[in-house]
Backbone bond lengths (Angstrom), bond angles and torsions (degrees), N, CA, C in turn:
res aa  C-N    CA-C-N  psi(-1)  N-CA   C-N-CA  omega(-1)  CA-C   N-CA-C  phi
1 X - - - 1.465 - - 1.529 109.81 -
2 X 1.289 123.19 128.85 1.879 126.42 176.00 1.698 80.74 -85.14
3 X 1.734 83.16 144.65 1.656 98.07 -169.98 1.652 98.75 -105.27
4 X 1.364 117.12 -10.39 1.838 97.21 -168.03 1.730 93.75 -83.47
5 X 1.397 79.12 147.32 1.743 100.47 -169.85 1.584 125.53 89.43
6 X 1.733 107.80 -3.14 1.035 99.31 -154.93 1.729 102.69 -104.08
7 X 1.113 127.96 179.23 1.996 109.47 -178.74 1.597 96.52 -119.53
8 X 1.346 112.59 129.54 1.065 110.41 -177.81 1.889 105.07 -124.63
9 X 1.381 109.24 138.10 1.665 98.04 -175.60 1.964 91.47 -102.48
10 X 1.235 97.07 144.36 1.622 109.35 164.39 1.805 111.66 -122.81
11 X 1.232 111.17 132.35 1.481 104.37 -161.78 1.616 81.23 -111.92
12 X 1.492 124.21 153.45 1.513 142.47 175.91 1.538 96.57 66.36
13 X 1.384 119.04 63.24 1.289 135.58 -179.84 1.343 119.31 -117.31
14 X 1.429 110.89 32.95 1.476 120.37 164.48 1.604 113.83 -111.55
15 X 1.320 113.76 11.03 1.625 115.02 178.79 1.381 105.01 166.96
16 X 1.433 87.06 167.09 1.613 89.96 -171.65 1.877 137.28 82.66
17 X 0.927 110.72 -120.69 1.612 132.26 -170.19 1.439 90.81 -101.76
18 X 1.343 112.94 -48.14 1.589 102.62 178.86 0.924 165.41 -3.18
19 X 2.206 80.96 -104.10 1.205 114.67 128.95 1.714 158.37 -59.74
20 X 1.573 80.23 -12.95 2.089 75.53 158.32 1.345 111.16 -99.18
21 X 1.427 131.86 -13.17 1.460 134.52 142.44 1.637 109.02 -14.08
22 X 1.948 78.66 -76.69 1.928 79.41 -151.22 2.018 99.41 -59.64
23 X 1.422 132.98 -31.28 1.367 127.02 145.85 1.364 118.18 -18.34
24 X 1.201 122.90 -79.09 1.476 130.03 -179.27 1.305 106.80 -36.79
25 X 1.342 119.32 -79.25 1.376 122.83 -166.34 1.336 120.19 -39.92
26 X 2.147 101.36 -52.29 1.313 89.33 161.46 1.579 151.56 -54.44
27 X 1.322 91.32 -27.83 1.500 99.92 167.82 1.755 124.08 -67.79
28 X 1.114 92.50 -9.76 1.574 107.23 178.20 1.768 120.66 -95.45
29 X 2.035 95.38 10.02 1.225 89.75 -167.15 1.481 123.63 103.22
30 X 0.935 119.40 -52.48 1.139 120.99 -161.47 1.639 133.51 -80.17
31 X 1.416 149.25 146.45 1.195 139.35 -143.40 1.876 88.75 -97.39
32 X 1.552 96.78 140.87 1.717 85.40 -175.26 1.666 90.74 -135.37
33 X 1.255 109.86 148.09 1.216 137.96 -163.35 1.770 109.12 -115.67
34 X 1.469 112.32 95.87 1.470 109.83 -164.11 1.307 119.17 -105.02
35 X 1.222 127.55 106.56 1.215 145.58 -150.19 1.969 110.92 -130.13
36 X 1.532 100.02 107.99 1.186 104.42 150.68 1.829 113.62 -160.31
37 X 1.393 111.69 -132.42 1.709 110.35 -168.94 1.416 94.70 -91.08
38 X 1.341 116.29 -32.73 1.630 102.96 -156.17 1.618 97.92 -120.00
39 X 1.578 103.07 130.16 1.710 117.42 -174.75 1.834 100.82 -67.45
40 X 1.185 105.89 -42.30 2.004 93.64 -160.99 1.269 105.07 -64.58
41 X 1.493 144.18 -47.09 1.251 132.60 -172.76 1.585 116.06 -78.38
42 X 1.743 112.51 -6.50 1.547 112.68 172.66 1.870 104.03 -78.05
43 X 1.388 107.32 -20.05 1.579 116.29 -162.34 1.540 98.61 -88.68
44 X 1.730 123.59 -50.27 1.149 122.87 -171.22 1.640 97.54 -66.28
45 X 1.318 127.96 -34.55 1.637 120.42 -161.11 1.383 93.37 -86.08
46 X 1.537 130.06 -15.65 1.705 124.03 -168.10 1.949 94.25 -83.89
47 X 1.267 115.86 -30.92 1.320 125.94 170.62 1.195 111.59 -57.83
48 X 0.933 125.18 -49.54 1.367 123.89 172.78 1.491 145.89 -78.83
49 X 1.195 84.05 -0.24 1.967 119.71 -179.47 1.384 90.18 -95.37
50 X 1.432 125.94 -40.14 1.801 120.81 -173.97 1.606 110.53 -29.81
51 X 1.712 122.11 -38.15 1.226 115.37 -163.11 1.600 111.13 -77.24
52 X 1.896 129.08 -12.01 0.884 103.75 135.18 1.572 149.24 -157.12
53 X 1.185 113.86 -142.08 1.777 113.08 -136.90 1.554 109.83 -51.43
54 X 1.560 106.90 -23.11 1.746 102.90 167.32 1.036 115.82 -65.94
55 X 1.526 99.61 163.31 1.870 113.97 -172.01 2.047 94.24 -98.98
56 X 1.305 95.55 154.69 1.462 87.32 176.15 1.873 104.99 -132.48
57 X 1.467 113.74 160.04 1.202 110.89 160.33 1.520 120.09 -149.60
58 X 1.328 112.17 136.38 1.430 124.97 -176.79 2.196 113.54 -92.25
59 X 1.376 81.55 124.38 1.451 81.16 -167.21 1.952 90.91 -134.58
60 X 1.225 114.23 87.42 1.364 120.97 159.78 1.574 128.79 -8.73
61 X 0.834 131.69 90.39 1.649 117.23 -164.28 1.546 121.95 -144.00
62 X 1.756 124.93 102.06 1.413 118.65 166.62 1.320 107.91 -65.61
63 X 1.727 119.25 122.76 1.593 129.62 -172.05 1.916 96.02 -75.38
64 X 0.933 109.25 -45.58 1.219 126.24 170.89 2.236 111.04 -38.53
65 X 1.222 115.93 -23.96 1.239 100.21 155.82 1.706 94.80 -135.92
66 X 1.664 83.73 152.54 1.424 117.21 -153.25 1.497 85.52 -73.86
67 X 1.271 137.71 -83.25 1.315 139.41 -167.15 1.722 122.23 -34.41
68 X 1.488 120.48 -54.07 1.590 115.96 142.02 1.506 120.84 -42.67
69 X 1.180 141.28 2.98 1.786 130.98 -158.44 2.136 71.92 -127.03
70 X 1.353 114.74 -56.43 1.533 114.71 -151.13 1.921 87.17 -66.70
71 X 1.387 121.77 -33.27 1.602 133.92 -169.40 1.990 82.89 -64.05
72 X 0.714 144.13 -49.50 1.435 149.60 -111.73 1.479 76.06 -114.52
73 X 1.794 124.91 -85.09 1.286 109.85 -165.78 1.881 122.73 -45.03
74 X 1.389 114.67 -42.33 1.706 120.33 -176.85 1.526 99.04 -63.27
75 X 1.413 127.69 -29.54 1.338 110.60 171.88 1.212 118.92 -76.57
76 X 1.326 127.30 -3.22 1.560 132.17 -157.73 1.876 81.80 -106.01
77 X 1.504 114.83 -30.29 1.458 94.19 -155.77 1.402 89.07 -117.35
78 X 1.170 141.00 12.16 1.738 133.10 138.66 1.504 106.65 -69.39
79 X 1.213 119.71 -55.49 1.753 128.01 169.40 1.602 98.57 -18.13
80 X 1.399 114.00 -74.20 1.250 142.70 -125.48 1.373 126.53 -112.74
81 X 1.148 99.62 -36.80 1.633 117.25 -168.16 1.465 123.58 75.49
82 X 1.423 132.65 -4.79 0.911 166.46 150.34 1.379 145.64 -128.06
83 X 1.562 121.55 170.51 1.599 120.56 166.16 1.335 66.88 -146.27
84 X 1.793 111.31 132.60 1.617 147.33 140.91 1.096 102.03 -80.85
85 X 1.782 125.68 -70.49 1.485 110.16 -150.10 1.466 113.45 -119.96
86 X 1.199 129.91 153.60 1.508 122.69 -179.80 1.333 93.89 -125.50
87 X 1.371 104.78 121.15 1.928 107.77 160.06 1.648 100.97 -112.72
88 X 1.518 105.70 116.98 1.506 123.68 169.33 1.362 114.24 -55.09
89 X 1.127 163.65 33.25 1.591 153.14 -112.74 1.587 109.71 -115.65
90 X 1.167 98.80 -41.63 1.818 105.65 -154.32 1.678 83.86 -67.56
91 X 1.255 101.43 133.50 1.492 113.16 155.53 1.674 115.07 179.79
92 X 1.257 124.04 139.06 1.284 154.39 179.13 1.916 108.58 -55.22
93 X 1.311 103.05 175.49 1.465 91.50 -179.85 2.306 88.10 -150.79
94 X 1.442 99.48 156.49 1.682 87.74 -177.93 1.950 94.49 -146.73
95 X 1.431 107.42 137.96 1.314 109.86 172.31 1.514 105.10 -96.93
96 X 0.786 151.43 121.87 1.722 145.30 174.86 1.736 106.06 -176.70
97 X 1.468 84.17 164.84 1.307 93.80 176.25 1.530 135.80 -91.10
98 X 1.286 117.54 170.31 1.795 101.53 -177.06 1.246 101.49 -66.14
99 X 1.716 103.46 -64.78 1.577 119.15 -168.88 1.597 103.40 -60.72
100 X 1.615 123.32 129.59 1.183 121.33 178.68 1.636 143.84 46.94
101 X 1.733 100.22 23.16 1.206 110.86 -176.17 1.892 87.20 -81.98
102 X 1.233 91.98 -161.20 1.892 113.63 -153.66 1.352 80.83 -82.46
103 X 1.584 127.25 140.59 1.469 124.81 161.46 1.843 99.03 -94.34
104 X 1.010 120.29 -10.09 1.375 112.97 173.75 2.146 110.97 -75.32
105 X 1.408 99.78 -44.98 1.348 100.13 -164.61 2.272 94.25 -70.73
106 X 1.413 98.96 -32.88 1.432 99.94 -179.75 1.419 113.64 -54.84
107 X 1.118 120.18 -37.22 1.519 140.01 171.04 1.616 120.42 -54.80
108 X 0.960 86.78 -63.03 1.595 102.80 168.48 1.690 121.76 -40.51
109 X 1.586 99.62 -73.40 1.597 107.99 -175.47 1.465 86.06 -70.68
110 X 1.360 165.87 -77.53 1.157 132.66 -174.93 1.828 134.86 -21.17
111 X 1.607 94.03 -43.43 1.939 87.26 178.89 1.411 101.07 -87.86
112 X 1.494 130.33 11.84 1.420 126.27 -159.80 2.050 79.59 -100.25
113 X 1.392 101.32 -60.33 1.600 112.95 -134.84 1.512 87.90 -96.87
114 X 1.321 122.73 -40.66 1.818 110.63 179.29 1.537 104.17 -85.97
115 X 1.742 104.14 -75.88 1.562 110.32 -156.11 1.823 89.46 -54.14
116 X 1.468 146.72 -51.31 1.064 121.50 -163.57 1.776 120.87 -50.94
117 X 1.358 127.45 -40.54 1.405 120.53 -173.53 1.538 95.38 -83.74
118 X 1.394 123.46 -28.70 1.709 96.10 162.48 1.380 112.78 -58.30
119 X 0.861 141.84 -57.85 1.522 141.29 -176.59 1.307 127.83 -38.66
120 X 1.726 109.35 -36.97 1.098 138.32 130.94 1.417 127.44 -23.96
121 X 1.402 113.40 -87.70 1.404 114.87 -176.78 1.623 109.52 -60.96
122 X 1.248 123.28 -16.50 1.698 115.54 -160.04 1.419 84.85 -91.99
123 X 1.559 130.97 -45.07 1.380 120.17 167.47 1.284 135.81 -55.73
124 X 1.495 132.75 -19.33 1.323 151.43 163.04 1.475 119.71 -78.62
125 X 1.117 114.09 -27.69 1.663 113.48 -161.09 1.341 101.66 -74.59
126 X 1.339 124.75 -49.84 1.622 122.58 -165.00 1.446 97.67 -37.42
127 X 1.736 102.06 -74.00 1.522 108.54 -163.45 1.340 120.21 -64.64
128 X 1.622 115.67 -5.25 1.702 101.44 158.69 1.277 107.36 -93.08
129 X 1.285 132.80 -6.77 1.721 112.64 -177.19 1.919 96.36 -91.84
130 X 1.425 121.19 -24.80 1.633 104.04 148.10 1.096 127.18 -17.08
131 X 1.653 105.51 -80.50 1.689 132.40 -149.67 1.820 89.08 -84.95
132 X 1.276 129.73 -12.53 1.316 130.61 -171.38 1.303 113.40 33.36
133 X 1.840 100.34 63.32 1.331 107.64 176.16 1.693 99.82 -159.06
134 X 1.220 130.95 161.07 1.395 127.38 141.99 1.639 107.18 144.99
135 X 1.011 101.74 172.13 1.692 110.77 -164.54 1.523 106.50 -133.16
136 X 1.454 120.09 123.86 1.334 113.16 171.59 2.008 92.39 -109.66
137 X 1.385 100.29 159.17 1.601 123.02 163.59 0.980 101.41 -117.79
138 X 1.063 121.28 136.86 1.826 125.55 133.66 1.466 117.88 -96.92
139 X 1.153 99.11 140.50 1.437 96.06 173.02 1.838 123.76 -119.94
140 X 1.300 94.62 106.80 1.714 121.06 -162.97 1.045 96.56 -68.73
141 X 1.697 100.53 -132.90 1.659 99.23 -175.61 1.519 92.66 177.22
142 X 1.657 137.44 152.41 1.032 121.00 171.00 1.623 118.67 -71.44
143 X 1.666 115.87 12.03 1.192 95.51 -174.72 1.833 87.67 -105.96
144 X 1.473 113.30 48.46 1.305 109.48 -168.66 1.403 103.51 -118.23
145 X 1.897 96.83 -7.90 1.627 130.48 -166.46 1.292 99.29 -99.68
146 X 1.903 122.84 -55.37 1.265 122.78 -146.96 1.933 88.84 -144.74
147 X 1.316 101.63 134.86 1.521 103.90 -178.90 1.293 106.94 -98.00
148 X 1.473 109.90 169.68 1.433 93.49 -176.77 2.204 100.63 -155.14
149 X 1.535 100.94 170.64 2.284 71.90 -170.00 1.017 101.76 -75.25
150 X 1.399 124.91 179.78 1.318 147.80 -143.87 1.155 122.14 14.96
151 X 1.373 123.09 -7.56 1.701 117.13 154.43 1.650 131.03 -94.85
152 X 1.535 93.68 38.56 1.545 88.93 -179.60 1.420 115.98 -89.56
153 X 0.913 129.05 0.78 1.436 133.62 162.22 1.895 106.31 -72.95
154 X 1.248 133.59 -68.33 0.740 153.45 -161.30 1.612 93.13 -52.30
155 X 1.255 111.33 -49.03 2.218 123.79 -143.98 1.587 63.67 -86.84
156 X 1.880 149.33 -45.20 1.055 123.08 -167.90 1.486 141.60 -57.27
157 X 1.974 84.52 -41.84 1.805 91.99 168.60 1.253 111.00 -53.93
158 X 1.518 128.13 -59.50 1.925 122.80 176.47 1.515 119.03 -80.38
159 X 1.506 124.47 25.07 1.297 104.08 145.73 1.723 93.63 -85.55
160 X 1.147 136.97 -48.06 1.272 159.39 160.21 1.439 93.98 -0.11
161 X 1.114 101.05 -87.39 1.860 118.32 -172.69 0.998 87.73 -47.72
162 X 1.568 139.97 -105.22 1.572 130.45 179.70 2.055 108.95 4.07
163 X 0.941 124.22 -64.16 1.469 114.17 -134.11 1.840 75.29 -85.71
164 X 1.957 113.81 -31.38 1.658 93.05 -172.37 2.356 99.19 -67.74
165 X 1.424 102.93 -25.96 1.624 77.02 -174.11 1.739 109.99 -72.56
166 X 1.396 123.63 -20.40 1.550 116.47 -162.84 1.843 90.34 -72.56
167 X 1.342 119.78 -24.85 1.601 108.34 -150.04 2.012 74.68 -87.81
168 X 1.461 108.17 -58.83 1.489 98.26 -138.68 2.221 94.97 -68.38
169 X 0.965 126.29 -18.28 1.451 144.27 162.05 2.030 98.31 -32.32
170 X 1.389 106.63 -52.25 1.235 112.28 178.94 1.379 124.83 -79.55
171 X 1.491 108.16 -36.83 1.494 115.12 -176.95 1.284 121.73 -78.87
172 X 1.947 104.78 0.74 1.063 118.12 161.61 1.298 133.12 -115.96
173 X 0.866 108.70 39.42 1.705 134.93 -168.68 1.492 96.91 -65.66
174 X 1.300 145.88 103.69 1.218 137.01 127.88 1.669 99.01 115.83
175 X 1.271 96.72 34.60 1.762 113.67 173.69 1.794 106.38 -117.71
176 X 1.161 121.79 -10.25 1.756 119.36 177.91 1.293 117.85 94.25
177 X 2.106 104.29 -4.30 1.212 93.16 176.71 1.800 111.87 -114.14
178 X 1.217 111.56 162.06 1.380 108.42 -153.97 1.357 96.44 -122.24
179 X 1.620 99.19 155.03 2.239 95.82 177.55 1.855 82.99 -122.44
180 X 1.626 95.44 160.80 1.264 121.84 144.86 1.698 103.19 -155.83
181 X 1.930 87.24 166.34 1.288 107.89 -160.44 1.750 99.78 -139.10
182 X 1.554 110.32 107.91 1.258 104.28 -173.77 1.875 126.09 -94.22
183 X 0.361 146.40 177.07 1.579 152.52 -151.51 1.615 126.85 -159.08
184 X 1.602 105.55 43.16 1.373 100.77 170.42 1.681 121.96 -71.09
185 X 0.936 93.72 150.80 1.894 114.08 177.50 1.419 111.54 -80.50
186 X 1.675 125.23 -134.36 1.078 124.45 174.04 1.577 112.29 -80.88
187 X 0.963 125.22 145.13 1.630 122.96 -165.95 1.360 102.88 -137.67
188 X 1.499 125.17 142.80 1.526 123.95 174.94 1.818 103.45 -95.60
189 X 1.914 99.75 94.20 1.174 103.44 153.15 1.491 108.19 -152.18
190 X 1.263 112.22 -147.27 2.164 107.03 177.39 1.109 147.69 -92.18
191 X 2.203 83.37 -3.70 1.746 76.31 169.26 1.046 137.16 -83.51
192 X 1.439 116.15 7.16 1.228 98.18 169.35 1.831 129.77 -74.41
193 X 1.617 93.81 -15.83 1.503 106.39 178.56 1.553 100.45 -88.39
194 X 0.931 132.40 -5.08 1.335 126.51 -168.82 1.760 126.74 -121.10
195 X 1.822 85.06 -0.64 1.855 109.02 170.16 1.389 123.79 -39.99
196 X 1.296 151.58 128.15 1.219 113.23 148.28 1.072 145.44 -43.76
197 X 1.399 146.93 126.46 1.731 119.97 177.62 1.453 110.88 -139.83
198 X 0.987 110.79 141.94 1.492 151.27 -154.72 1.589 108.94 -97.95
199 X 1.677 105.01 -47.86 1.372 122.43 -171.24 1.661 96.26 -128.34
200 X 1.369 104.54 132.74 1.615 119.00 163.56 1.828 115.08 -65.38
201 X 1.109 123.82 87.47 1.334 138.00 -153.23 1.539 108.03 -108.76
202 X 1.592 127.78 117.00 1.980 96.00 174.10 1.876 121.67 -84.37
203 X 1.014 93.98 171.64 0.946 95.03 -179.42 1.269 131.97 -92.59
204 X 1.487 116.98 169.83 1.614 109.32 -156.57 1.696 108.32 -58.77
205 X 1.888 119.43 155.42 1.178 119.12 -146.01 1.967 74.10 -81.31
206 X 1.765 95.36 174.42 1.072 129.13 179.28 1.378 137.60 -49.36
207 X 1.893 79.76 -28.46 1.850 107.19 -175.03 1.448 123.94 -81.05
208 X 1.617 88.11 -14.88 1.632 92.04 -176.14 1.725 115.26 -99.90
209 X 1.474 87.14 141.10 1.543 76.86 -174.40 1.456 132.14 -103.60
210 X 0.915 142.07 130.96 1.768 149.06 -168.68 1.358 94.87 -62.09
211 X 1.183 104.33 138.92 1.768 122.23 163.03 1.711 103.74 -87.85
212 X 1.261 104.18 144.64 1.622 124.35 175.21 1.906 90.07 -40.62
213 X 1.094 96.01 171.11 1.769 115.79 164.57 1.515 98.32 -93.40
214 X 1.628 110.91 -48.18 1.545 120.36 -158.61 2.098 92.90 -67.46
215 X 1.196 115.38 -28.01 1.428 117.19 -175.35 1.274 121.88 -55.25
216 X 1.743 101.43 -45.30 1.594 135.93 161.45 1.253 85.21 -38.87
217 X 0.894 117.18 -97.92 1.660 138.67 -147.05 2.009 95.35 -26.41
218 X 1.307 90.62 -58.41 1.697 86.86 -157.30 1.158 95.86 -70.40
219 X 1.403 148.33 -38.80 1.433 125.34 164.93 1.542 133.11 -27.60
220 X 1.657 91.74 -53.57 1.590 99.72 156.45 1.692 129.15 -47.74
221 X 1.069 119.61 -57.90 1.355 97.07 165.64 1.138 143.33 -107.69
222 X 1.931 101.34 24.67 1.455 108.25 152.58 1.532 102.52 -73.35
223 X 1.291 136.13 -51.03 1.578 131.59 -179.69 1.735 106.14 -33.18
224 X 1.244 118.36 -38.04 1.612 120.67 -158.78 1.691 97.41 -85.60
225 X 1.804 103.89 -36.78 1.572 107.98 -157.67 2.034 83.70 -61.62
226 X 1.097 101.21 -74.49 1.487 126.33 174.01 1.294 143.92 -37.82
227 X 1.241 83.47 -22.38 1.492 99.97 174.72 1.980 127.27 71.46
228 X 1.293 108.25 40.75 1.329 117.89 -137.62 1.669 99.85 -91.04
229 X 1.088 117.70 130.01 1.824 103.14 167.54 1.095 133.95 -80.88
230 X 1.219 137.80 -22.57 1.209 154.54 111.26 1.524 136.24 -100.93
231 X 1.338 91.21 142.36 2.120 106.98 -179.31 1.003 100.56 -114.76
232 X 1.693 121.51 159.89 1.688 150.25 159.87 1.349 85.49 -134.95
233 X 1.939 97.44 163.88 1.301 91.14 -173.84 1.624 93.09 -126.39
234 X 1.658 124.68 -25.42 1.104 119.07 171.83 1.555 109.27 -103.31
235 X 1.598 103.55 172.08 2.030 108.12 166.71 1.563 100.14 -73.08
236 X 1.342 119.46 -11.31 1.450 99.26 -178.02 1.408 117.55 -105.57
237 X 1.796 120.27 1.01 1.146 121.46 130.61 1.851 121.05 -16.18
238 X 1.653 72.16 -79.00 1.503 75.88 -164.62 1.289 151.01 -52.32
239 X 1.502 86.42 -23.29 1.313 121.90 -167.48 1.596 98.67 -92.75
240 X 1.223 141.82 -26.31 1.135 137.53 135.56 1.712 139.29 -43.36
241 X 1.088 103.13 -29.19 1.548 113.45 159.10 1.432 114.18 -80.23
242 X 1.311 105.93 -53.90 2.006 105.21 163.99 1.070 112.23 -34.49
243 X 1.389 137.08 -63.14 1.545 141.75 -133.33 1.903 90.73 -99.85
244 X 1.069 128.25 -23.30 1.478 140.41 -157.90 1.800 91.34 -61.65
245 X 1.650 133.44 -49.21 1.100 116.23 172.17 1.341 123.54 -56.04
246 X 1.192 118.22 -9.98 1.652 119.43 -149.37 1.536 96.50 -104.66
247 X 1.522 142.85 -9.79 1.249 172.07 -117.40 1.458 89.20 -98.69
248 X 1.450 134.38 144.56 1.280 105.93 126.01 1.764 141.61 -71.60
């Protein structure tokens, strides 16, 4: 899909992966629709999108209830006349354990990181099977590929997301609208400082290196330009999913 002209919503678009998303896109032209919990950093980043030629709009939104996410798409498509692209983004991160971790915090990053991009897609789909066009992303994670301890809650919501893009990817076979499912690794942004955690855990060793956020980003809408079914964004992605059988 060529994105200038086109409206694309990015949800958890106040930092991060997001936000150099909703950047990217704009730079690609395209009208971007910035959506997350907190209005000042959707307003300072919509300021800063002014320089270009897309129009942008900030529409406040917990993905986590359905009625704000369904408020969010009709404003995007009175705005607009459309929604082309959906980037799934907003999502939480949790260190804890299986046995006796928090059933509240487990709860949580579930309606944050699964039920929110369903909420998402069930609000978007009508008006792309209209226009018989449009592209949703999700954006997974390689721990959506390879689990790891104290993030098995977390690697669950994005194997999760994964299994909703492989099914709904099919059930849309030959309607114009397209899935991808992205797969960043370690990334230099805050969630990792901003995780919940449960368990005092260290952090990844020294040697490995974080991919840009802005790197993320362009994967993302090379998947949309391209049409891609799955993305990684580094070789050591990959090479981490390779080696994942070999594990003890």
């Amino acid at each position: 899909m060529r994105l200038a002209g086109r409206t694309v919503i990015v949800t958890g678009a106040s930092s991060g992966i997001g936000r150099e998303a909703a950047r990217e896109f704009a730079r690609r032209r395209a009208h971007v629709v910035l959506a997350s919990r907190n209005r000042e950093p959707l307003e300072a980043l919509a300021e800063e999108l002014t320089d270009y030629p897309g129009h942008r709009l900030v529409v406040p939104t917990d993905v986590t209830d359905r009625l704000a996410v369904e408020a969010l798409v009709r404003r995007t498509v009175e705005e607009f006349d459309s929604v082309d692209v959906l980037v799934n983004n907003a999502g939480v991160g949790l260190f804890a354990p299986i046995a006796g971790g928090s059933l509240d915090n487990m709860h949580h990053v579930f309606n944050v990181n699964f039920w929110g991009p369903v909420h998402c897609i069930q609000a978007t789909l009508p008006y792309m099977r209209r226009q018989r066009r449009g592209h949703i992303v999700n954006v997974s994670s390689i721990a959506g590929k390879v689990a790891a301890p104290y993030l098995g809650m977390y690697s669950a919501t994005k194997f999760a997301l994964r299994a909703v893009s492989d099914a709904l990817r099919s059930e849309l076979a030959g309607t114009g609208i397209n899935v991808s499912t992205i797969y960043p690794g370690l990334t230099d942004t805050s969630i990792q400082e901003n995780m919940m955690r449960e368990v005092d855990v260290p952090g990844p060793p020294a040697f490995l290196r974080s991919a840009r956020a802005s790197a993320v980003a362009r994967r993302i809408a090379q998947a949309v330009r391209w049409n891609l079914r799955d993305a990684y964004v580094t070789l050591e992605d990959l090479a981490a999913v390779a080696a994942h059988p070999l594990a003890p």
